[in-house]
N, C-alpha and C positions, 0 to 999 in steps of 0.2 A: 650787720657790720662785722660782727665774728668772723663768720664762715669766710668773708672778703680779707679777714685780715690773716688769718689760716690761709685762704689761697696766694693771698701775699707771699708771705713768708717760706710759701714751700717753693713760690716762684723766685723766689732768692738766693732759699740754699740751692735748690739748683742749678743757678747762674754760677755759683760758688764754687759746685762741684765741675759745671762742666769747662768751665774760663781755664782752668788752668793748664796750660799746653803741655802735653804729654812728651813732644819732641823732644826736652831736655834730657829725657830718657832714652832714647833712641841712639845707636849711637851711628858714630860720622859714617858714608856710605851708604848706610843702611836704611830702610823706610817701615815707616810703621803701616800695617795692615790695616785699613780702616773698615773694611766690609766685603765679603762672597757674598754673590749671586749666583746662579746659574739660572737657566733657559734652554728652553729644545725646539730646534727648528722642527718637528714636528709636533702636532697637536696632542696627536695620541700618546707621548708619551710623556711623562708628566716629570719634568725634572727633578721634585722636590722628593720623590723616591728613590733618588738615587745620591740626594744626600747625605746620606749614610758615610759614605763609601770617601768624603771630603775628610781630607786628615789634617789641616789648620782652618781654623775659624779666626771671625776680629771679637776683640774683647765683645761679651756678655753683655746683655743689655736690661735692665728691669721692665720686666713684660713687655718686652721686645720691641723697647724703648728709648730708653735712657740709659746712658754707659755710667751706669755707679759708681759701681767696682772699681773700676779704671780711675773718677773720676776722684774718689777714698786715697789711692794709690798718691794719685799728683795732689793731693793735697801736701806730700811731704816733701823731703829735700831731698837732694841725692847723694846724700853723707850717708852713708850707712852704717857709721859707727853713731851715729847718737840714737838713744835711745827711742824717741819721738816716730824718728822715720824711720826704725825697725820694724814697730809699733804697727803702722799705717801703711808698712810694704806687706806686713803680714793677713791685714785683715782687708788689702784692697787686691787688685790685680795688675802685673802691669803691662804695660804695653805691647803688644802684640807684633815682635819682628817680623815682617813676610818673609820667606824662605822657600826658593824657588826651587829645591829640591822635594821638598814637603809637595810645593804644586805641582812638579813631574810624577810625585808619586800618585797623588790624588788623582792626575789624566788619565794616567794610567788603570788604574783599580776605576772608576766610572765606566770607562770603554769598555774594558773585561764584563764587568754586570751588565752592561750593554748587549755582549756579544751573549751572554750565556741566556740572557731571553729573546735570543733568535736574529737581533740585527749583527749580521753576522759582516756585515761593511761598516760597522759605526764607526766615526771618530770623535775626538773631542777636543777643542780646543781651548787654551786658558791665556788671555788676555790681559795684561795690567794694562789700567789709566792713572797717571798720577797726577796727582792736585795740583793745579798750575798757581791755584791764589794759596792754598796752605800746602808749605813746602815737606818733603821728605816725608808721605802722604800717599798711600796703595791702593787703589779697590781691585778686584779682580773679578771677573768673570769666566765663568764654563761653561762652552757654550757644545749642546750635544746635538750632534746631526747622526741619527738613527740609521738613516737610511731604509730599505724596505725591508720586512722582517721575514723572514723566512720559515718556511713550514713542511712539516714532515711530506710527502707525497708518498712514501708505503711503507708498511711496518714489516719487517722479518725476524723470527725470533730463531734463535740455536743455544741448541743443548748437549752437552756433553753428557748426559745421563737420562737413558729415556724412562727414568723412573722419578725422576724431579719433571721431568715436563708433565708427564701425564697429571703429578701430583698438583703441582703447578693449575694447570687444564679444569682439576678437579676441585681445586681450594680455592682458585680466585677467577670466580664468575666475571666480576667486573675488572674494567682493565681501564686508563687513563689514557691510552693512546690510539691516537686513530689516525687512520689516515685525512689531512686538512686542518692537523691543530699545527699552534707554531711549536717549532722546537725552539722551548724552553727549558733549560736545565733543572729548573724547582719541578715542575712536573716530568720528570724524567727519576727524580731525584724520590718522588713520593710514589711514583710507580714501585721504584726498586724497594723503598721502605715497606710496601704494602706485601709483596711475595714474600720478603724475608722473614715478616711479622706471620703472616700465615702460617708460613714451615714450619717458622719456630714454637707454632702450638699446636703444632700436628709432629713432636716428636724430632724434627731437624736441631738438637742441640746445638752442632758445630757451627753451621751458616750464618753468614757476616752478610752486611750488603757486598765486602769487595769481590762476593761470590756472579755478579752482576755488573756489567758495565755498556755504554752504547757507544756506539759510532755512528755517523750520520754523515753520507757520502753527497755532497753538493754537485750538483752540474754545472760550468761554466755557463754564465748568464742566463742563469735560471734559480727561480726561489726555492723550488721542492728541493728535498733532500730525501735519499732513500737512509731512513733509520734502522740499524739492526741491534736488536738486543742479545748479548751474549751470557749464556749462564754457563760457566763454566768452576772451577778450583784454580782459585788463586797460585802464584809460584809458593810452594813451602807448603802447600797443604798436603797431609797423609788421606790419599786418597780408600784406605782402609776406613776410616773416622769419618771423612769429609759428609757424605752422601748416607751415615747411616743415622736413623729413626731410633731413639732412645727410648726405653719407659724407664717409667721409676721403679727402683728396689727399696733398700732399707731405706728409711726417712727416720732419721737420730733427730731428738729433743733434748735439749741442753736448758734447761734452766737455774740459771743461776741468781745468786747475790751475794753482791758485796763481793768478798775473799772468801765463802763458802766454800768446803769441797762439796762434789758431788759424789753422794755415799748412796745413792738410792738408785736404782736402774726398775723401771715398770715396762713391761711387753702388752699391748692391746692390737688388736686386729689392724690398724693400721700406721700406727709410730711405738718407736722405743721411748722412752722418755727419761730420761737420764736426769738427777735431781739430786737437790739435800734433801735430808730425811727430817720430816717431813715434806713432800713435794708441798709450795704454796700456794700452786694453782689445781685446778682439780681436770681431769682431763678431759669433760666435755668441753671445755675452753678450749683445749686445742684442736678437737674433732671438729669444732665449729669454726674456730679461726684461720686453721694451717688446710690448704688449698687443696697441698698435693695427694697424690690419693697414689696407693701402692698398686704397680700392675698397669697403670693407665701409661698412655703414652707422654713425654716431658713437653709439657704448657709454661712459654714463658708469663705470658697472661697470669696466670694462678700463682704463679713465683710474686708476681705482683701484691695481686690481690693478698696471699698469707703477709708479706711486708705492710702493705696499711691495716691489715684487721689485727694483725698482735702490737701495734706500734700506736691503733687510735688507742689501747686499753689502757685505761690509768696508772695501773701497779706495775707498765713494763715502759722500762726506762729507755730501749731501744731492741729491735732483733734485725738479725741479719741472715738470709740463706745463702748456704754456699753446698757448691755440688763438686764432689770426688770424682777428679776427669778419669774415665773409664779405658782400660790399657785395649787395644786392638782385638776388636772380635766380639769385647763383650760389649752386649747391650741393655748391659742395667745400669741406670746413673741413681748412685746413694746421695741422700742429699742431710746435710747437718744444718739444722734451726738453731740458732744462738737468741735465746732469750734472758736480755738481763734486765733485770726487775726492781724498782725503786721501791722504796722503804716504806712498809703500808702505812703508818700514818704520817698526818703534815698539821703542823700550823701556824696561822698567819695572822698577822696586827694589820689591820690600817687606819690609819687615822687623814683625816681630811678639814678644812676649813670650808665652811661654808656662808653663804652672802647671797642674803633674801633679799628681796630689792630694799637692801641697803640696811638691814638687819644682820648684822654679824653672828657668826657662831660655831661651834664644831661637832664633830661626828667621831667616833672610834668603833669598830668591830671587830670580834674575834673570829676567827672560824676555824674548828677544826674537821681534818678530812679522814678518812679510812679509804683507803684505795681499793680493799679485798676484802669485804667486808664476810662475807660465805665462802671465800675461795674460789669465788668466781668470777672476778675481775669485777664486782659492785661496786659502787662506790656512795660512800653516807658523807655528808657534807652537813655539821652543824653550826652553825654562825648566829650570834650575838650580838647585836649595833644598840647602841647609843647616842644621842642627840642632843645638842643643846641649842636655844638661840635667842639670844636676848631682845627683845620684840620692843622697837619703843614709835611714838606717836601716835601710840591706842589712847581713847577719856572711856570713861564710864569703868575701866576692868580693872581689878584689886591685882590680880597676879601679871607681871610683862614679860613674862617666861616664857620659852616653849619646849617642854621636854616630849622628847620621843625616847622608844623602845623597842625592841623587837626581835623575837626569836625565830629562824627558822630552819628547818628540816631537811633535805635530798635527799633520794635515796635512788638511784640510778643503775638499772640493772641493763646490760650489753646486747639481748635477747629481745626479741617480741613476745608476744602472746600466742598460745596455739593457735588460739582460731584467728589471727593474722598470717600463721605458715601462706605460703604461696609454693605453685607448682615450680617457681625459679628455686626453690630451698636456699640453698646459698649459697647463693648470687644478691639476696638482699642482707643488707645491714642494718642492723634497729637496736634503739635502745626504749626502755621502759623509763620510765621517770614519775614518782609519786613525789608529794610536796605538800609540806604542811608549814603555813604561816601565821605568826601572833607580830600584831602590830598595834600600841598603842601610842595614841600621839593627845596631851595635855597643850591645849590654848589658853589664851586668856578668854576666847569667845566661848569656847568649849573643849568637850575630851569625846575623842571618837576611837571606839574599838574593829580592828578590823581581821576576820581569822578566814584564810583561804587553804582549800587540799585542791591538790590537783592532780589526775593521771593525765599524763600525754604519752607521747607513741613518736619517736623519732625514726624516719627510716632513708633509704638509699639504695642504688642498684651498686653493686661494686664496680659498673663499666660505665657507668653513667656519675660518678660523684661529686658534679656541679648540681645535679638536681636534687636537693632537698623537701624533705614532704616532714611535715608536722601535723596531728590528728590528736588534740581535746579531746578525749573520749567523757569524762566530768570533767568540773571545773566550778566548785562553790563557793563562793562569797560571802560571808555575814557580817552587815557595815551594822554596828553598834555605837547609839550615840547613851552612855552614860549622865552624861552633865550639859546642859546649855546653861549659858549663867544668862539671871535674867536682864540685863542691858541688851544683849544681843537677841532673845527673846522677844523682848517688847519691841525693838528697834526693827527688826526683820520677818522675825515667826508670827508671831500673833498676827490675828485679824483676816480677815479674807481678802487687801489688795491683791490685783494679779499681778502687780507689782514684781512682787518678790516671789513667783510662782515656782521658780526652775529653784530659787534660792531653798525654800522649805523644801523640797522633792529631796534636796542634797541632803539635810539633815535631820533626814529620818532613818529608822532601824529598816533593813533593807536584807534581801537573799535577792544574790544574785546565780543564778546555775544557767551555764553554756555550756555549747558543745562547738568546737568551731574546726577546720583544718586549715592549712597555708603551705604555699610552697614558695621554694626560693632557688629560682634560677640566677647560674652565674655562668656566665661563658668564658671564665677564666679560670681555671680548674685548682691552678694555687692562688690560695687567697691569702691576704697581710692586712695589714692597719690600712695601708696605699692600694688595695684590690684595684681601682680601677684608675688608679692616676696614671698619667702618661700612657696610656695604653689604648686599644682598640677594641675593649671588651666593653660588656653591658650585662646588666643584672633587673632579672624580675620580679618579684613577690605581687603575690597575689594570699588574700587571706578572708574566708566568709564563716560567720560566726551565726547563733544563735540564742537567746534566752529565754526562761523561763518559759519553753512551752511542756514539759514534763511537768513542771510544779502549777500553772494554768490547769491539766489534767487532772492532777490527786485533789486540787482545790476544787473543782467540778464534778469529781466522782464521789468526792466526802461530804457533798454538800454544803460547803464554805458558800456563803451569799456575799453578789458584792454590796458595798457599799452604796454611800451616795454617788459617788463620782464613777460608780463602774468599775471597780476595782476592788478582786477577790483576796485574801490573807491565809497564810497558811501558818499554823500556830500563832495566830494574834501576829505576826509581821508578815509585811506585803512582798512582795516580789516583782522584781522589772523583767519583761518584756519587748524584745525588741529582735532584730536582724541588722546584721552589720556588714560591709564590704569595703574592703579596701584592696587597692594597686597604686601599684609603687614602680616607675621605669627610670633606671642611670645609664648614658649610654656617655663613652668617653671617646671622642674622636682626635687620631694623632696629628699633631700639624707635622710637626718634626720629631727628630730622634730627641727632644727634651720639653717640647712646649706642646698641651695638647685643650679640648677645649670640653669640657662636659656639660651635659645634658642631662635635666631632670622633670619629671611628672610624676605627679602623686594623686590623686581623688581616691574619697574616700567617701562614705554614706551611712549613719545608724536610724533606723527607722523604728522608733517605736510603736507597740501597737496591742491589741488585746489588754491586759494587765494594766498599762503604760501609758499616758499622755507625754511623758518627757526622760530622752535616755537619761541612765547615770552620769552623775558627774565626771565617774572615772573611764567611763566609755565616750569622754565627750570629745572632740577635736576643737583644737587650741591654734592660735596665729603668731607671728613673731617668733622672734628669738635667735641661736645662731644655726638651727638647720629649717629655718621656714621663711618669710620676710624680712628678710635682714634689718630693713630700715626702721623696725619697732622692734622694743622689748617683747621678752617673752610675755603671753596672755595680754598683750597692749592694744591686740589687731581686732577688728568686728566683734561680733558678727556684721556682716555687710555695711552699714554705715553708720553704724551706732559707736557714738561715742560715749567712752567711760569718761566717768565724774565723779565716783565714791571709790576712795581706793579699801576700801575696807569689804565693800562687794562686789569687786568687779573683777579678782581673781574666779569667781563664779559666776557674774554674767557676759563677758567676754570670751565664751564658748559659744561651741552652736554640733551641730551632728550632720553639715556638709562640710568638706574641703575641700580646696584647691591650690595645689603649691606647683609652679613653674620657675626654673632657675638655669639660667646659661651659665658657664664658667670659665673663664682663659685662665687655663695656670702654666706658669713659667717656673725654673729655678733662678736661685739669685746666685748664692756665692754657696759653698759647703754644704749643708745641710737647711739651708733655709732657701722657701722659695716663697715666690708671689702669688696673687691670683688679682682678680678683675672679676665683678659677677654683679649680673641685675637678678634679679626675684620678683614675681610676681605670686599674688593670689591670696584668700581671703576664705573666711569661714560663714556659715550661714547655718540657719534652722530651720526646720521644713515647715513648723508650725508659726502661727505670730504669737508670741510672748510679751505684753504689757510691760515686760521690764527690761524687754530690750528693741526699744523704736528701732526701724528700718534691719533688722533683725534676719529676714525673713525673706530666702531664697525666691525671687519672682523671674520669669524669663524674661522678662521685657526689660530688665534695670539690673541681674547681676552682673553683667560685662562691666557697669558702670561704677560699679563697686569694688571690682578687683584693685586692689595696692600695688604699686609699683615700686620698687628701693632701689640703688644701685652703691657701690661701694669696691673696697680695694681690701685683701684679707696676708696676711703671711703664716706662714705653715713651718714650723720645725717639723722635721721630716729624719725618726730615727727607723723608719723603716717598719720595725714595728709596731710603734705607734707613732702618732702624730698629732702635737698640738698648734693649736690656730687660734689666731686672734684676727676677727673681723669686724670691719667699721661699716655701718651702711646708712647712705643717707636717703631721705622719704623723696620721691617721684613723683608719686602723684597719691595722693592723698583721699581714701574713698567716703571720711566722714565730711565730707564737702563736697557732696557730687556734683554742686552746680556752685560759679562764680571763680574769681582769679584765684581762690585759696585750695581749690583743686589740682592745680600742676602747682604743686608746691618746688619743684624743678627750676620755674623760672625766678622764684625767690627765694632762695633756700635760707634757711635760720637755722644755724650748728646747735645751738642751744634747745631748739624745738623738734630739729628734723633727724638730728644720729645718736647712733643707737652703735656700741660696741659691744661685743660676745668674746669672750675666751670660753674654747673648746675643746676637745679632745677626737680626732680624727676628722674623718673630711665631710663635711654638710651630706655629701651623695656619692 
């Protein structure tokens, strides 16, 4: 009855918002735009790409829906001295005048994009129909007739310099144009991009694209067109400079800070370096950072590459190259690195609240940084948190407190390791990263210790910098349990049900040691909080790990016997065992230039095995929450069809070590900086083993389809670009601890009080 009176009521306000006639805004003459379409008499070409190019639209719609905005707007009056309908003009939109100039211009700019991918007879036309029952009332249409597209029939190319053509000839093997493609201006447009790009790192400093232009001679009633490429100097070019092949000369280093003067000048075989005295960086940083190299020919490419390798480094606040244009004749170009450098150390407060299902409480950390820590662009990073959270609806426990603590380490050096050198030398980017963790966390059930070091290896190709690799070379773990009070002892630990199997595994003294690698593809090479919204990009990870088969080894070579259950110890504590994989796929597909629809998959798998009947707790996969089923809390979901009933241990038996997370997404903007979304979710966790303490538990082929959770819901996004917070509502679908009978499609009877589940977030699910 809720959920019904909820749908009521939203079915009201929007009667509310939408009743009220916009026309009184509109004024006499004039007609309010109610909606574009377009359409193309031809199949192949797809109108909705060339929406773009439309320069009035009718008011905005909520998920491309419901006129809100607009409909916020007519809620007010058309006084615009009272304060009220200031108020409500400002936070709504209004009404959408047509203007017929706007649609001349709009036919126009369509047809042109028409013509420039080859339908070189397109027309376009734009039609109003106006509302015979609702008066002063526009829709319009564009309606595009392609006509046939036309295509190159032979390529000619001329040169004004037979020492650009041959070079030309010589640098770019492949070429975009052939004879039988259409002419299209974009691929005309990347051919020329492609030559210019070549020269320019083969020494051509001066050359522009406008060094390139085409013509394409059509035959009366015929489609071919003969295309000629012309490479010639532009008017105003000094034909001295235009055509000549630069190297590099002096290469100046400017490093500054602050309002420092610079009192230090250093000479090394391949830069000056010009500094305060003390210089703050040490100069293999710049031999390894700055590109250019003295004597070689001028590479815009490497002009590149020095810009993000001095600019990823923490201690420099920004650099810039610029190059001293060289007078006629000479062919050395000097180039000046401007490096300004941020103040080595920092630091930072944060404080947070925080809300455990439904246990209040707060956090603060400190952390301080050194930016340069050797004078070699290191950086040490040490940070301080604390926790508090007052814990209530526990019986049996004297303390209802939960204090946490924790210190921990970075130390992040810009470098690899030698024996990671590669024959690319550098052309790869990598950083070192060691890491030491103390974490203590005090229950009312218990106190658990937990201290982790870790070396990893971050690297990169500098021409490839969407592709990320990360390599664990260690990575050890020591889970220390101090205290279990005995309520929770006698309650859960003791005894041998297998009840509580996976429960005991979790709280014992434990080594964990992996080695694992993971990479992460992005096809969109700037990345933000928004990577993939609105957009046509897509992102991969992949990540495979390993444990405990080194410590298995020395336990086996020292003669450690196992126990009863087959499981060896190394200093009196056990060690896990396992292999793990996970992938992860987000693809984002554009509808339009603002509404677009994403795409998610995720599977994941930890196997334990030797050592091991049951992965760690902390390596376990978990269901629900706001970036997995939306329509359950987090830890609320499986494994497969088991349902929780003890909320005291079902934050630990509501795991498992399969995954599965599937999620579509329509997101739209709404008004400013807030937008909408619409998204179902499916998918569910499972354990490969059967566990006594968790019935139906237990990945089988014949029944997990029938397990999988379904949710669906509607989420809003403040959208500052750099980040983004979300609040999402999702309600249950279909229900998998019910696999058989009507409480299965929970869909057809939904119960708001039983079935949703809200998350506030921080950026976007996928």
């Amino acid at each position: 009855m809720k959920f019904r009176s909820i749908l009521l009521t939203a079915v009201v306000v929007f009667a509310l918002v939408t009743a009220c006639s916009p026309v009184r805004f509109v004024p006499e003459g004039e007609h309010m735009l109610t909606g574009v379409s377009m359409k193309s008499t031809d199949k192949a070409v797809k109108s909705s790409d060339y929406r773009v190019h439309v320069r009035q639209e009718a008011n905005s719609r909520w998920l491309n829906f419901i006129k809100v905005p607009m409909g916020i707007y007519c809620l007010s009056g058309t006084d615009s001295t009272r304060r009220f309908n200031r108020f409500m003009h400002r936070i709504g939109e209004a009404p959408v005048i047509y203007d017929a100039d706007l649609t001349e211009y709009s036919r126009r700019s369509i047809e042109g994009a028409l013509r420039t991918k080859g339908y070189l007879k397109a027309s376009v036309t734009a039609d109003t129909v106006n509302n015979k029952k609702k008066k002063r009332r526009t829709r319009l249409t564009y309606t595009l007739n392609p006509g046939r597209q036309h295509y190159v029939r032979s390529v000619v190319r001329h040169y004004d310099n037979d020492t650009i053509r041959q070079d030309v000839e010589r640098l770019c093997n492949t070429t975009r144009l052939y004879n039988g493609m259409p002419l299209d201006v974009s691929l005309l447009d990347e051919e020329r991009n492609a030559i210019i790009t070549a020269l320019r790192q083969h020494g051509y400093y001066n050359l522009t694209p406008e060094f390139i232009t085409f013509t394409a001679d059509t035959l009366e009633n015929h489609r071919g067109a003969l295309l000629t490429m012309n490479f010639r100097m532009p008017l105003g070019a000094d034909p001295r400079m235009a055509y000549q092949r630069y190297r590099m000369g002096q290469i100046t280093i400017h490093e500054k800070r602050n309002d420092a003067v610079e009192t230090d000048t250093t000479e090394t075989e391949l830069f000056r370096i010009i500094a305060t005295n003390p210089a703050k960086l040490r100069k293999r940083v710049y031999h390894r950072e700055v590109m250019l190299d003295k004597d070689s020919l001028f590479n815009e490419q490497k002009t590149q590459f020095t810009y993000q390798g001095l600019n990823s480094l923490p201690i420099v606040n920004y650099a810039t190259v610029r190059y001293t244009t060289p007078e006629p004749g000479d062919s050395l170009l000097h180039a000046d690195v401007q490096v300004n450098l941020n103040q080595p150390n920092g630091v930072s407060v944060d404080i947070e609240g925080t809300n455990t299902a439904g246990d209040l409480g707060g956090a603060a950390s400190f952390t301080f940084t050194n930016r340069n820590l050797f004078r070699g662009a290191e950086s040490l990073s040490l940070k301080l948190r604390g926790a508090y959270e007052a814990i209530k609806g526990l019986e049996g426990y004297q303390n209802q407190n939960y204090i946490e603590y924790s210190t921990e380490g970075t130390l992040r050096l810009p470098t690899l390791p030698v024996l990671f050198s590669t024959k690319s030398g550098r052309n790869i980017r990598g950083n070192s990263e060691f890491s030491l963790l103390y974490n203590s966390q005090n229950r009312p059930e218990f106190h658990r210790r937990l201290l982790t070091g870790t070396w990893g290896l971050t690297w990169y190709k500098r021409n490839m910098p969407n592709l990320q690799h990360r390599l664990d070379l260690l990575s050890l773990n020591y889970v220390f349990m101090p205290w279990i009070s005995e309520t929770f002892t006698k309650e859960y630990l003791e005894g041998d049900d297998p009840r509580y199997a996976v429960l005991r595994y979790t709280y014992e003294n434990l080594f964990i040691m992996k080695i694992g690698y993971s990479f992460t593809y992005n096809s969109l090479k700037k990345k933000s909080a928004a990577t993939l919204n609105r957009t046509n990009g897509y992102q991969l990870k992949f990540n495979v790990e390993t444990a405990g088969n080194m410590l298995y080894g020395i336990a086996k070579a020292t003669g450690q016997h196992p126990n009863s259950e087959g499981s060896r110890s190394l200093f009196g504590i056990p060690f896990s065992q396992y292999a793990k994989f996970d992938f992860d796929f987000s693809k984002s597909l554009l509808l339009n230039a603002n509404q677009s629809v994403a795409f998610h998959a995720a599977f994941g798998i930890c196997y334990p095995y030797g050592n091991s009947n049951i992965v760690p707790y902390e390596k376990r996969y978990f269901a629900g929450g706001a970036n997995s089923v939306r329509g359950w809390s987090v830890r609320q979901l499986g494994p497969g069809s088991y349902r929780g009933h003890d909320g005291n241990i079902d934050f630990i038996n509501q795991t498992g070590n399969i995954k599965l997370d599937l999620s579509v997404e329509f997101r739209s903007p709404i008004f400013w900086k807030l937008e909408g979304a619409a998204f179902i979710d499916a998918g569910n966790i499972w354990n490969i083993k059967d566990y006594a303490d968790q019935p139906g538990g237990m990945f089988r082929w014949n029944e997990f389809y029938r397990q999988i959770a379904v949710s669906y819901g509607l989420g809003l996004r403040l959208n500052f670009n750099y980040f983004i917070l979300r609040l999402d509502g999702g309600m249950k679908a279909i229900d998998p601890t019910t696999p058989s009978g009507p409480d299965h499609y929970v869909i057809v009877h939904p119960d708001f009080k039983r079935d949703f589940a809200l998350h506030f977030a921080v950026g976007l699910p996928f």
